[in-house]
C-alpha positions in Angstrom: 48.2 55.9 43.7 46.8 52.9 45.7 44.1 53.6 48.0 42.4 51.0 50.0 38.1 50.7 49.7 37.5 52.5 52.3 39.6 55.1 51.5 37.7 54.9 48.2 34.3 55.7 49.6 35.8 58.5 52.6 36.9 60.4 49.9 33.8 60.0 47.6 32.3 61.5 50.6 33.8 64.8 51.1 33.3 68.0 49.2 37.2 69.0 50.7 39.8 67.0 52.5 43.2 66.7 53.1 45.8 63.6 52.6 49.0 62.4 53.1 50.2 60.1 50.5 53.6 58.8 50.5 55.3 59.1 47.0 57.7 56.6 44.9 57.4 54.3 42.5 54.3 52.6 44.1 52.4 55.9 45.7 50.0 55.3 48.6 47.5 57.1 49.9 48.2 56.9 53.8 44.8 58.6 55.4 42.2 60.8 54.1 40.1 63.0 56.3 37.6 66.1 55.9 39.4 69.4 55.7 39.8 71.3 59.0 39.1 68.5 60.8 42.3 67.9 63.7 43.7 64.3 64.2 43.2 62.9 67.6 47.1 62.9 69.0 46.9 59.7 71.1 49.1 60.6 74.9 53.0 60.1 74.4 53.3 57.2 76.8 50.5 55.4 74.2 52.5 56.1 71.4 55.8 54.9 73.2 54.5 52.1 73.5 53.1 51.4 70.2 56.8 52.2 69.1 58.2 49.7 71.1 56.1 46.8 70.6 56.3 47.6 66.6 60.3 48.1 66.5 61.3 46.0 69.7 62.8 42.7 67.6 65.0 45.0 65.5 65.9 47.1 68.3 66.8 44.2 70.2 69.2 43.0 67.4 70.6 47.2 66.9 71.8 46.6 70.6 73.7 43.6 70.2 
């Protein structure tokens, strides 16, 4: 699978972790981090409006 440097060296680090890799022909590993440890959830209204500035253009274009 492809993993970027950084992921490289995170996971070099840690004795046990967890991952989320995405698998296909080209797998990737997505993140890496130490087991046990909880992901900060950013607030809904944040991720909304990641969402929409990401996916506005096609959106837009869905609605037409």
């Amino acid at each position: 699978m492809t993993a970027t440097a950084e992921q490289v060296e995170q996971a070099s680090r840690l004795k046990e972790f967890s991952a989320m890799v995405v698998m296909g022909p080209n797998p990737r590993l997505l993140w890496i981090r130490e087991k046990g440890v909880d992901v900060p959830v950013p607030p809904a209204e944040e991720r909304d409006a990641h969402a929409l500035r990401k996916w506005s253009e096609l959106l837009r274009r869905l609605a037409q």
